[in-house]
N, C-alpha and C positions, 0 to 999 in steps of 0.2 A: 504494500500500500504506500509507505514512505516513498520507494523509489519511483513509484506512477507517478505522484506529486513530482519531488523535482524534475521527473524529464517532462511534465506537462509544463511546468512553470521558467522551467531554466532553457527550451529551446530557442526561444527569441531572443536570451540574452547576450551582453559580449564577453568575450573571454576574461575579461578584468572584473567584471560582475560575477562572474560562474567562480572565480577566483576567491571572490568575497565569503560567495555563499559555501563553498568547501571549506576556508578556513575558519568563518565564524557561525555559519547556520547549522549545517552538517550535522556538526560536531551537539549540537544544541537538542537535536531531533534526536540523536542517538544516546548521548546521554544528558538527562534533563541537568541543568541548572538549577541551584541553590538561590533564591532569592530571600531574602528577608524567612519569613516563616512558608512560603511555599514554593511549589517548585514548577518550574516555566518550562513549558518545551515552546521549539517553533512551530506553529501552527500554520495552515494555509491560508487563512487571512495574510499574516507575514508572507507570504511566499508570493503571494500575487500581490501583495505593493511593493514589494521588491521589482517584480517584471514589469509594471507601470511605471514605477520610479526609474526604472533602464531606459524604457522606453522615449518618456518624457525627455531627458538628459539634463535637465535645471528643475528648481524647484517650483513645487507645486504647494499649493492648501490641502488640507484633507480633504474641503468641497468638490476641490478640483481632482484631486487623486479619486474621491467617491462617483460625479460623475462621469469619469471614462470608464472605471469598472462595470456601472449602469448601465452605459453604455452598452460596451460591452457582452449586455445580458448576464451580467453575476447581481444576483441576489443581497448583495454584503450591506449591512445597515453602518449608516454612517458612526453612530456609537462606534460599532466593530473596527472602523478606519482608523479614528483615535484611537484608541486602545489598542492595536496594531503596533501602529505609531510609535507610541509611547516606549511599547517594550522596542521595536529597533532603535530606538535611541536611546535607551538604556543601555542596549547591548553595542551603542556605537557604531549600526551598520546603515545608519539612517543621522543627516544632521539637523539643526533644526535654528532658522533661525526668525527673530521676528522682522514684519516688514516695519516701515513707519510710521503705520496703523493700528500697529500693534498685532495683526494676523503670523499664526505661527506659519511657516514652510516650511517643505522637508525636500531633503534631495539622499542619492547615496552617497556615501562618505568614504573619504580615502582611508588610507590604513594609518594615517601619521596623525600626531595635533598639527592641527593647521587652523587658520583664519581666513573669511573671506573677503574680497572687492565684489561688490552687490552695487549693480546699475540701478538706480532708481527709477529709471524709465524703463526698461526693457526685460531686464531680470537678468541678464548675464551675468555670470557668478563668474569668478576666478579663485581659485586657492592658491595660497599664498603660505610661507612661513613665515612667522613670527615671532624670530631672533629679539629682535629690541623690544617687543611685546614681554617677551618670557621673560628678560631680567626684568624689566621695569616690573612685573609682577610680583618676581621674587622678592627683588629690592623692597618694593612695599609693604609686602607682607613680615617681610624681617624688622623693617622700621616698627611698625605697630604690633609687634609677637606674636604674630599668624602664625598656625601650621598646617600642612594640612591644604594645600590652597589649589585652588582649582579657578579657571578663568573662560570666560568668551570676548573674543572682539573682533566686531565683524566691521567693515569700512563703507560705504555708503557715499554713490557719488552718483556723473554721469560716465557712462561709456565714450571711447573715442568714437562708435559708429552713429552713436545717437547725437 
């Protein structure tokens, strides 16, 4: 049953996707994770906003990830999109950022920390490292005796096309 799923789900994707979902879904499916007090496996909900989220290549809202699956003709209730959601970005295989509306998006995520450039106009994302991001973090956390510290900073501008 597992393996019917991902070859239904994983055909359309690209190699750097199918890549993703071996090193970090796979493994998820096969042996459940440890969360808090219960224990998560990946589900097919997950598995088909992964192949929308390939599909797409930039981020989308859940609205928008819910209706292409409608689309689509999948049954999935939008509750079920969040909650999807949620856990791939728990699990880091899904990123998530707000617009300046405050609407969350999501796209798939690399394997590294990284920050993005987010077009204001058009939605083109770029990943980016964020070397002087990372100290200036550190640094401040050390000033004030953080530990433990954990960060997001995403950039917000216009694109050179737009």
């Amino acid at each position: 049953m597992l393996m019917e799923v991902d070859k239904k789900f994983t055909k359309r994707m690209s190699t750097a996707t199918k890549k993703v979902i071996l090193k970090k879904v796979i493994p998820k499916k096969v042996i459940p994770k440890k969360t808090g007090t219960s224990t998560q496996t990946m589900n097919k909900s997950d598995l088909k906003l992964i192949a929308v989220l390939e599909r797409t290549g930039g981020f989308a809202s859940a609205q928008e990830l819910h209706q292409i699956l409608r689309r689509e003709g999948d049954g999935i209730g939008l509750t079920t999109v969040y909650r999807a959601l949620q856990s791939l970005v728990d699990d880091k295989i899904v990123d998530l950022l707000r617009r300046e509306d405050g609407e969350a998006i999501y796209r798939l995520c690399g394997d590294t920390h990284h920050h993005h450039l987010v077009c204001k106009s058009c939605g083109d994302t770029v990943e980016i490292e964020g070397g002087a991001i990372e100290k200036w973090a550190k640094t401040m956390a050390e000033e004030f005796g953080f530990r433990e510290v954990g960060h997001t900073a995403e950039i917000f501008g216009i694109c050179s096309k737009c």
